[in-house]
C-alpha positions as a Markdown table, in Angstrom:
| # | Residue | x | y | z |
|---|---|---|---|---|
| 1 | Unk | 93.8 | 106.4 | 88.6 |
| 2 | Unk | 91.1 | 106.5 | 91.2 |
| 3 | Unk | 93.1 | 108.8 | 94.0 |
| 4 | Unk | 95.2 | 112.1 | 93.7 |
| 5 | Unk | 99.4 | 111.6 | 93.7 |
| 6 | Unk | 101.2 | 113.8 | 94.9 |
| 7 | Unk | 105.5 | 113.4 | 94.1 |
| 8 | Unk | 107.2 | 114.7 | 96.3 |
| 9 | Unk | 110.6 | 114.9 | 98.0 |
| 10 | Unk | 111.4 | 115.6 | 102.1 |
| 11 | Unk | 113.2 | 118.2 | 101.5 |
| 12 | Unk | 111.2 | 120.2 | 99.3 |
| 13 | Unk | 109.4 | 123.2 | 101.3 |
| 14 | Unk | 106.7 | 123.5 | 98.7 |
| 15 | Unk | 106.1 | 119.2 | 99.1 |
| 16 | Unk | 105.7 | 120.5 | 102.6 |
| 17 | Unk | 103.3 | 122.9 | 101.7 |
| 18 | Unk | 101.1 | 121.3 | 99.2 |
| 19 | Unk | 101.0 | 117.9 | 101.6 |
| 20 | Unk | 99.7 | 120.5 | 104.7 |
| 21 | Unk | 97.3 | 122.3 | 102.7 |
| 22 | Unk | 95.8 | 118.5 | 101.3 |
| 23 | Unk | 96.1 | 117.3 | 105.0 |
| 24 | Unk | 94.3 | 120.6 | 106.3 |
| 25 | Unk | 91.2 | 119.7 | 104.4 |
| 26 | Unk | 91.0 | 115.9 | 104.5 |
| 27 | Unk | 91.9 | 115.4 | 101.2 |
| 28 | Unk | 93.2 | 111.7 | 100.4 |
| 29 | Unk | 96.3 | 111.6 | 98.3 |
| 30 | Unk | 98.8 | 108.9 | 97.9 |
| 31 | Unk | 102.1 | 110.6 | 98.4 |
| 32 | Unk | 105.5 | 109.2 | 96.2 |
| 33 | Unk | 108.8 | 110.6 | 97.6 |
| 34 | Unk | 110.9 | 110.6 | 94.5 |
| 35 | Unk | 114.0 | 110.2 | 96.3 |
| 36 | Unk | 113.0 | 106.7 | 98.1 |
| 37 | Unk | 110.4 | 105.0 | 95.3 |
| 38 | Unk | 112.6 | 103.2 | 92.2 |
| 39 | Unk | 111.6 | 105.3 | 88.8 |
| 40 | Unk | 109.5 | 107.7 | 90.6 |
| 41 | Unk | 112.4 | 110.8 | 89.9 |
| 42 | Unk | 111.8 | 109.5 | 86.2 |
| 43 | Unk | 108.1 | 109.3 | 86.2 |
| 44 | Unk | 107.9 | 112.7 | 87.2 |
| 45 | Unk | 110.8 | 113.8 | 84.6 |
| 46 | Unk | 108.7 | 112.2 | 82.3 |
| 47 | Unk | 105.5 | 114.2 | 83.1 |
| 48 | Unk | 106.9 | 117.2 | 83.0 |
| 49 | Unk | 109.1 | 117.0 | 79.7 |
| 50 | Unk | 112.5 | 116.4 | 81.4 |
| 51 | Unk | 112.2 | 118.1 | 84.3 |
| 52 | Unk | 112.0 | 117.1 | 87.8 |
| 53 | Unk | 109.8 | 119.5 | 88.9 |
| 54 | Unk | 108.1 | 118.9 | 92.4 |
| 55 | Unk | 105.8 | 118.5 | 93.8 |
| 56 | Unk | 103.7 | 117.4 | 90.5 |
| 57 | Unk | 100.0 | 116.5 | 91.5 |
| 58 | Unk | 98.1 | 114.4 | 89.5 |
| 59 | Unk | 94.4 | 113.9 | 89.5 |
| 60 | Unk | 91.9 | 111.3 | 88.6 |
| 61 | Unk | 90.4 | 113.3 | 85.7 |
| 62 | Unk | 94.0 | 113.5 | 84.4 |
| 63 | Unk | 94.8 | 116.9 | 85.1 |
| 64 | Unk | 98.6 | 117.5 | 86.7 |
| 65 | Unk | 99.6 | 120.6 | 89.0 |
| 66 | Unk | 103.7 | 121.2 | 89.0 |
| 67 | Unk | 104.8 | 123.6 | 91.7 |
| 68 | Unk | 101.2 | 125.2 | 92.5 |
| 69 | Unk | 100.2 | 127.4 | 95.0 |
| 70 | Unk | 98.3 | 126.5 | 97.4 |
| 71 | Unk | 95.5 | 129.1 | 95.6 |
| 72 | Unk | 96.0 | 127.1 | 92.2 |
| 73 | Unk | 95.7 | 124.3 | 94.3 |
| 74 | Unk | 92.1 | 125.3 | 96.1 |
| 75 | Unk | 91.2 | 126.6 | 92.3 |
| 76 | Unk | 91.5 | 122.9 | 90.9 |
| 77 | Unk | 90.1 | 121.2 | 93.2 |
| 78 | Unk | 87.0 | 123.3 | 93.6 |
| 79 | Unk | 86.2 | 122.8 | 89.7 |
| 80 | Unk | 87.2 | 119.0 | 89.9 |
């Protein structure tokens, strides 16, 4: 994986925020809605052991955010 992914859903309010806060500081992402891409709702299940937990960020050096603030957020991508 060369780029951040970020799944996501419409309707969720912390997609929302997570996607604003990336946007805000020009921070390319490729964004998945689960409810529109086939097997993405899985994938994510998948990452997070069953659960479909978004948004769930994943990043090149293979870390994964699930549900982060947008503080986590800043935190990890300052130390990546």
């Amino acid at each position: 994986m060369k780029q951040m992914i970020l799944y996501g859903a419409s309707w969720c309010a912390d997609c929302r925020r997570s996607r604003n806060y990336l946007d805000s500081k020009n921070i390319s992402y490729e964004y998945i809605d689960i409810d529109s891409v086939p097997g993405a709702a899985d994938k994510v299940a998948e990452i997070n052991n069953g659960l479909k937990s978004i948004p769930t960020i994943l990043f090149p050096d293979g870390g994964v955010l699930v549900e982060p603030t947008n503080d986590e957020l800043a935190a990890y991508l300052a130390k990546a």
